[in-house]
C-alpha positions as CSV (number, residue, x, y, z in Angstrom):
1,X,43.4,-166.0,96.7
2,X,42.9,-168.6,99.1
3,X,43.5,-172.1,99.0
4,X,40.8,-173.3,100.6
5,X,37.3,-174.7,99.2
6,X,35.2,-172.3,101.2
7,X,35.5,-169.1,103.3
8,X,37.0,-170.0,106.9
9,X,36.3,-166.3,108.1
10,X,39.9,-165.4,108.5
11,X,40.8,-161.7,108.7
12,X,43.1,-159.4,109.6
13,X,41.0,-157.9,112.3
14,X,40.2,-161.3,113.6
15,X,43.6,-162.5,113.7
16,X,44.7,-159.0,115.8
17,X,42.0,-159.3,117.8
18,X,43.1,-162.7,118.9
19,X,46.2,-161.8,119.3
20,X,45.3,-158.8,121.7
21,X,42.9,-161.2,123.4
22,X,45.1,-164.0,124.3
23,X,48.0,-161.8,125.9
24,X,45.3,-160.2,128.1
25,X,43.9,-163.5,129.4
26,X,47.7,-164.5,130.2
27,X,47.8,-161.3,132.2
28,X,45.0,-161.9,133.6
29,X,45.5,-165.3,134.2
30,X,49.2,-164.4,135.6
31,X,47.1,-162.1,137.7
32,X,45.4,-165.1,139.2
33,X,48.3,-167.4,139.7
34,X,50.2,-164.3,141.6
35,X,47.1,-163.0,143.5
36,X,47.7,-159.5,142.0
37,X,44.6,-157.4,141.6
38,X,46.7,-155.0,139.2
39,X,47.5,-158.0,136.9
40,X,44.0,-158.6,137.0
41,X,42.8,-155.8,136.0
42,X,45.2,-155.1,133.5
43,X,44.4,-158.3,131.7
44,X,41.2,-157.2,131.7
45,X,42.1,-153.6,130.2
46,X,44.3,-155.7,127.6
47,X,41.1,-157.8,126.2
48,X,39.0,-154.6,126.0
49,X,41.4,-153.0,124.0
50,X,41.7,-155.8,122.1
51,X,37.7,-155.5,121.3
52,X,38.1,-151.9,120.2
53,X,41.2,-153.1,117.9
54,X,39.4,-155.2,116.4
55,X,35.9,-153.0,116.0
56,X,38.1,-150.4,114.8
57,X,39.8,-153.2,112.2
58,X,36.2,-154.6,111.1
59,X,34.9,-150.9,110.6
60,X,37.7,-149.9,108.5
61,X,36.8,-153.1,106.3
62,X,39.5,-155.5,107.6
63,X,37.1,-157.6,109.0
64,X,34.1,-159.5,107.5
65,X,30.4,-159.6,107.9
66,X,27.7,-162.2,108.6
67,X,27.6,-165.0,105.9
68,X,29.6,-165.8,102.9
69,X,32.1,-163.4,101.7
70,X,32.6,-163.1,97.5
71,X,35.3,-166.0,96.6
72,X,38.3,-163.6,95.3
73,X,37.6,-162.3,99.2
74,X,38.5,-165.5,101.2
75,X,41.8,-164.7,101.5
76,X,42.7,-163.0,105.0
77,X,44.5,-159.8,104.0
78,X,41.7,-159.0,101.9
79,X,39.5,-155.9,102.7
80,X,36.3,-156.4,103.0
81,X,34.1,-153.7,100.1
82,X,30.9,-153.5,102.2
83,X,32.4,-152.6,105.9
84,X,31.9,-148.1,104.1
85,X,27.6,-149.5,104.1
86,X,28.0,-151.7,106.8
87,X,26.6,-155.2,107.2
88,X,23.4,-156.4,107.7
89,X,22.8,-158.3,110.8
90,X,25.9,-156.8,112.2
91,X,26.1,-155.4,115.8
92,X,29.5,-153.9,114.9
93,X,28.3,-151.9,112.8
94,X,24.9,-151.2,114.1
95,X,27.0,-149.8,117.0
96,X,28.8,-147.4,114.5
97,X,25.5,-146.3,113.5
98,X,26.0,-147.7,109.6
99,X,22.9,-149.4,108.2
100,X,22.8,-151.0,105.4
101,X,19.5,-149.7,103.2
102,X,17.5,-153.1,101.5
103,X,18.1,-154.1,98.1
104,X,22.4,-152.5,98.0
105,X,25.5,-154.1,97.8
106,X,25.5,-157.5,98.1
107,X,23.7,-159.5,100.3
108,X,24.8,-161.7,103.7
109,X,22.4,-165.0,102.4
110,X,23.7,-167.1,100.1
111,X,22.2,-168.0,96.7
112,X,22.2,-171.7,97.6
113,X,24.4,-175.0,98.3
114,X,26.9,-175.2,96.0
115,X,27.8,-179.3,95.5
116,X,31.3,-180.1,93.2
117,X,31.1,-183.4,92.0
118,X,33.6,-186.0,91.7
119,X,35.9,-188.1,94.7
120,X,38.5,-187.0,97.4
121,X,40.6,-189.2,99.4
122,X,40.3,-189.1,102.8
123,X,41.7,-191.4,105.0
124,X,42.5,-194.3,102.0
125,X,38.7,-193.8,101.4
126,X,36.8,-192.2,98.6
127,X,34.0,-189.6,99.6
128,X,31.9,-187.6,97.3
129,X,33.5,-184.0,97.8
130,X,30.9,-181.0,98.6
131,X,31.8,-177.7,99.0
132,X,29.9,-175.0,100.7
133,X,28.7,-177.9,103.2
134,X,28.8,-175.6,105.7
135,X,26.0,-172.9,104.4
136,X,23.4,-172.1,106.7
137,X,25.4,-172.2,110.1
C-alpha cells in the first residue's frame, strides 16, 4: 500500500514508458547536437516503441485508467482489475477495441470530495489537512 494520501497515478507502465521515452529524446537530442539524421530518427523510433511498451503495459492491466483508482490500488506495482473490460473514457483501450458496457465494474467518477479533519504542519504553520483535494482535475 502506498504511503501517500491520495492516488499520484504511478504505474508500472508509466514509469517504463518514461523510461523508454527519455532515452529516445536523448538520442534524438544527440541526434541534433551531432547533425546525424540516423540519430534522429532513431530517437524517434526509440519514443514510439516506448508508446507501444507502454500501450502494451496499460492493456495487460499495469497501467491505470481515467479517475481515481480503489485505495489498496495506489501503490505502483499494483495491477490494475479493470484494464480485461477496459476503461471508460480511455483512448488506449478504445484503440484495443475493449469497451466498457454501462453500469459494470467500477466506475472512473468519484463518489465525492473526501475532507479528513484535523491540522498538518507545514512550513511551522498549521493548515486544516484535505485529502482528495485534487478530485475533479
Amino acid at each position: 500500500m502506498s504511503a501517500h494520501q491520495y492516488d499520484h497515478g504511478h504505474t508500472v507502465a508509466g514509469w517504463v514508458g518514461t523510461g523508454i521515452g527519455s532515452v529516445g529524446a536523448v538520442v534524438a537530442g544527440a541526434g541534433v547536437c551531432f547533425v546525424s539524421g540516423v540519430l534522429i530518427a532513431g530517437g524517434f523510433a526509440i519514443g514510439v516503441v516506448g508508446l507501444l511498451v507502454t500501450w502494451a503495459l496499460h492493456l495487460a492491466g499495469w497501467g491505470k485508467g481515467p479517475g481515481i483508482r480503489p485505495r489498496e490500488e495506489w501503490g505502483w506495482r499494483a495491477r490494475d482489475s479493470g484494464a480485461r473490460a477496459g476503461h471508460d473514457e480511455c483512448l488506449g483501450c478504445r484503440l484495443a477495441g475493449r469497451r466498457r458496457k454501462a453500469g459494470s465494474g467500477r466506475t472512473a467518477e468519484p463518489a465525492g470530495r473526501l475532507v479528513v479533519r484535523g491540522d498538518v504542519s507545514v512550513g511551522g504553520e498549521s493548515e486544516p489537512a484535505a485529502v482528495g483535494a485534487d478530485v475533479g482535475r
